[in-house]
C-alpha positions in Angstrom: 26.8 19.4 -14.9 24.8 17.2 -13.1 22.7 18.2 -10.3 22.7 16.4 -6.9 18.9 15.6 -6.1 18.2 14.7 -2.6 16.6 11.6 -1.4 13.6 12.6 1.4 11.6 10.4 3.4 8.6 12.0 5.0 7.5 10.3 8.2 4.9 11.2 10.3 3.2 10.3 13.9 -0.5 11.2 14.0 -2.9 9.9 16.6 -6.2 12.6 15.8 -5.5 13.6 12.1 -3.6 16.8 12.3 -0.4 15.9 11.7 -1.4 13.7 8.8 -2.9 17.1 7.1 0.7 18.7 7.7 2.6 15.6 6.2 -0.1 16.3 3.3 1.4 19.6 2.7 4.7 18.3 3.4 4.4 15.7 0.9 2.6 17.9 -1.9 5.4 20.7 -1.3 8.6 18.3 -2.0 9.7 16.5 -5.0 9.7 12.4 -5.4 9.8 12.5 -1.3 8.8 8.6 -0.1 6.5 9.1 2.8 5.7 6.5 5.5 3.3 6.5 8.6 6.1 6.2 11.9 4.5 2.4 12.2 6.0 1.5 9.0 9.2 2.9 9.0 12.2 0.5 9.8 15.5 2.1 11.4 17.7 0.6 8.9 15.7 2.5 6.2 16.9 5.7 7.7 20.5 5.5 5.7 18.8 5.4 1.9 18.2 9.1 2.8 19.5 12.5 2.7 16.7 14.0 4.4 14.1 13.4 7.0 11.3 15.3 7.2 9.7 13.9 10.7 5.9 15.1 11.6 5.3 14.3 15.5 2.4 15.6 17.7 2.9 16.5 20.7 2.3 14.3 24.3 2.3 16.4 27.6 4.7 19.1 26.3 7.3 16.8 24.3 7.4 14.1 21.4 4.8 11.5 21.2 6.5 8.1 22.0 6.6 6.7 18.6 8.7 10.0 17.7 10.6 9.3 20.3 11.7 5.8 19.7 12.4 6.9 15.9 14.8 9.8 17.4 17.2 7.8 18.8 18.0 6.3 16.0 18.4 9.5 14.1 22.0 10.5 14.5 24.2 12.2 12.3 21.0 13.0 10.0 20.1 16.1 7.9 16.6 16.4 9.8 12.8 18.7 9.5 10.8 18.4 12.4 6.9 19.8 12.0 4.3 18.6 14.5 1.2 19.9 16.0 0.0 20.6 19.7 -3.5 21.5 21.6 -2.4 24.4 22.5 -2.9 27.7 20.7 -0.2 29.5 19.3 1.8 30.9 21.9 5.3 32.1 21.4 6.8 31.0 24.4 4.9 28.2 24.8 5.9 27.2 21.6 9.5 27.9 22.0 9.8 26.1 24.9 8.2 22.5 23.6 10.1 22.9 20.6 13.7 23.3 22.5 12.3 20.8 24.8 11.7 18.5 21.2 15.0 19.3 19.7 16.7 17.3 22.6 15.8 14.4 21.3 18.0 15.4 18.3 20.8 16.6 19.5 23.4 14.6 17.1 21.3 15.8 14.3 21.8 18.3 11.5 18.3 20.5 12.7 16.9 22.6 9.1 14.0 24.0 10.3 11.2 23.4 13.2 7.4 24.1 12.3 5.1 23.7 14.7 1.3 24.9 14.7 -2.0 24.2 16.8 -4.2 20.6 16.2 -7.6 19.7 17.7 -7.1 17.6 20.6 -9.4 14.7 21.3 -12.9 14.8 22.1 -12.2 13.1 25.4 -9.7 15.5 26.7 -12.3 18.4 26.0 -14.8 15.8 28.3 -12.1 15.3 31.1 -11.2 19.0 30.9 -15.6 19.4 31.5 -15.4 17.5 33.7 -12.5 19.0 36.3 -14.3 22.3 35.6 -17.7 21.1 37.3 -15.3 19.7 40.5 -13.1 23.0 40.3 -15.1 25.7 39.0 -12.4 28.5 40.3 -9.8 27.1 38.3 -9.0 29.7 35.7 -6.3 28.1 34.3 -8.5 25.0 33.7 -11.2 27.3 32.2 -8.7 28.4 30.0 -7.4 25.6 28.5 -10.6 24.0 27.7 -11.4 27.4 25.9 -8.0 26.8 23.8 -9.2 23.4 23.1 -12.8 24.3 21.9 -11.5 27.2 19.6 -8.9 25.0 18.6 -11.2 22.3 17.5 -10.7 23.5 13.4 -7.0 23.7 13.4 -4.7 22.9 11.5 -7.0 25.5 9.4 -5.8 26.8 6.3 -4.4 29.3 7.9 -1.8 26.8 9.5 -1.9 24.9 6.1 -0.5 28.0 4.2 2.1 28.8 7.2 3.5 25.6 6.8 3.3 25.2 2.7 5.5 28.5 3.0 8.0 26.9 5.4 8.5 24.1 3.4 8.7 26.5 0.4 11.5 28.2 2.7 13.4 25.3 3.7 13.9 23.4 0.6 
């Protein structure tokens, strides 16, 4: 009997690094996967595959807009979405960007979501400094640049294992 092995291209979107160290895991976790940075990949490469492992990081709540311009051209595709976001882990945070994500894929076959917390840029952590000093009552400010601060290790290897076990899970 022969066995039907599956053709998976890894793409990923990564402006800081984090997603990169996902698409690592990604790429160490599934079998003779070709993986591409988002800048390389061609649409018309999409239909050599079975599967398409797509890592994203998050832009103000939804897909970063090279994500975004890959997804829609991804219809009728078995798909993997896995990305990363400044914010810490928050359930319904969480939920809500990654419904929010899944849009973009509606005409897609979605096997699994993982999404987990990245270091955001040093300049936002400046910026978010900065509004603190003009609006020093603003606790939800204060907040978020504690989130970003903390967040500065992530993805840890904490989020590494989470997401070596998803990929263990899904495939």
């Amino acid at each position: 009997r022969k066995c039907f092995k599956m053709k998976s291209l890894i793409v990923y979107s990564s402006a800081t690094g984090n997603t990169r160290k996902l698409e690592e895991v990604f790429a160490n976790e599934i079998e003779d996967a070709e993986l591409l940075s988002i800048q390389d990949v061609k649409v018309s490469m999409l239909k050599n595959f079975d599967m398409l492992y797509l890592g994203y990081w998050v832009d103000k709540g939804d897909l970063d807009a090279a994500s975004a311009k890959l997804a829609e051209h991804v219809q009728n595709a078995k798909i993997v979405l896995f990305g990363t976001l400044g914010a810490a882990d928050n359930s319904e945070y969480y939920t809500m960007v990654k419904r929010r994500i899944e849009t973009h894929f509606q005409d897609a076959k979605l096997y699994g979501h993982f999404l987990c917390q990245g270091k955001v840029q040093e300049s936002v952590i400046a910026r978010y400094r900065q509004m603190i000093k003009e609006h020093p009552d603003d606790v939800h400010m204060q907040e978020q640049l504690k989130n970003y601060e903390k967040g500065r290790t992530h993805p840890d290897e904490t989020d590494l294992q989470k997401a070596r076990d998803f990929v263990r899970f899904i495939t």
